[in-house]
C-alpha positions in Angstrom: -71.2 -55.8 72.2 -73.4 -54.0 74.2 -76.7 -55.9 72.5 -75.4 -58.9 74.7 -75.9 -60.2 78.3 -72.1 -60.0 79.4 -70.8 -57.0 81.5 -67.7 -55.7 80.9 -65.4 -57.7 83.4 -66.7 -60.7 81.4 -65.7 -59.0 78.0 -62.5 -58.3 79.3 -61.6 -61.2 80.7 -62.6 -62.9 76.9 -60.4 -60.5 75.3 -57.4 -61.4 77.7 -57.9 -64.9 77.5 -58.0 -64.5 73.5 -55.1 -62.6 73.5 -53.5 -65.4 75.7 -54.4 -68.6 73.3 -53.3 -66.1 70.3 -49.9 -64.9 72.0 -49.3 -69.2 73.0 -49.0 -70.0 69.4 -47.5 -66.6 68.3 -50.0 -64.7 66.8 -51.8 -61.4 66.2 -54.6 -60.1 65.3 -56.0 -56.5 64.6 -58.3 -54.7 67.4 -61.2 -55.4 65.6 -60.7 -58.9 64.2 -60.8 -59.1 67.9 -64.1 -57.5 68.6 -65.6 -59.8 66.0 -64.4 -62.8 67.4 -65.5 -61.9 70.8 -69.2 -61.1 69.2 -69.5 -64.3 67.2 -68.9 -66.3 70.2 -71.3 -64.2 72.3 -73.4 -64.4 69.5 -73.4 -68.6 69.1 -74.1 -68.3 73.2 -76.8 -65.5 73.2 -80.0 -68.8 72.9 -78.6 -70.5 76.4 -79.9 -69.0 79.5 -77.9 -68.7 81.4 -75.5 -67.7 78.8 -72.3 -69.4 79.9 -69.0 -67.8 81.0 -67.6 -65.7 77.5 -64.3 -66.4 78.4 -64.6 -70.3 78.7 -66.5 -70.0 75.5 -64.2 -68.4 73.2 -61.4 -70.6 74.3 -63.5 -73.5 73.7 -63.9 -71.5 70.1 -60.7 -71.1 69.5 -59.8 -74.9 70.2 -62.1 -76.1 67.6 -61.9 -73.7 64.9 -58.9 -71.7 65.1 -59.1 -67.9 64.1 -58.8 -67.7 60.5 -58.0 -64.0 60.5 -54.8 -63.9 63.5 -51.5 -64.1 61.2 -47.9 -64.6 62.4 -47.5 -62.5 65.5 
């Protein structure tokens, strides 16, 4: 995470609002399922300059593919 252009308000403000989508249609995931996610979207974002906000990203993420990994919460 740190090879990335977000700071850590915007990291944290992903992870809640992953944890938010997840917990709205009852799911869990492990710690570092999360971290992946989190860096995958960063990742997809990383050639746009200005990168855009993380948070909107992986909620846009997350409404078009899911997350495979999150299981019955």
């Amino acid at each position: 995470m740190l090879g990335y252009s977000y700071d850590l308000a915007e990291w944290i403000e992903a992870r809640d609002t992953l944890a938010g989508l997840l917990q709205k249609d009852a799911k869990n995931a492990k710690e570092t399922t999360v971290r992946s996610y989190l860096a995958c979207c960063a990742e997809a974002m990383s050639g746009i300059s200005p990168p855009p906000n993380l948070a909107v990203s992986v909620e846009e993420f997350y409404r078009l593919y899911g997350m495979e990994e999150a299981g019955p919460g």
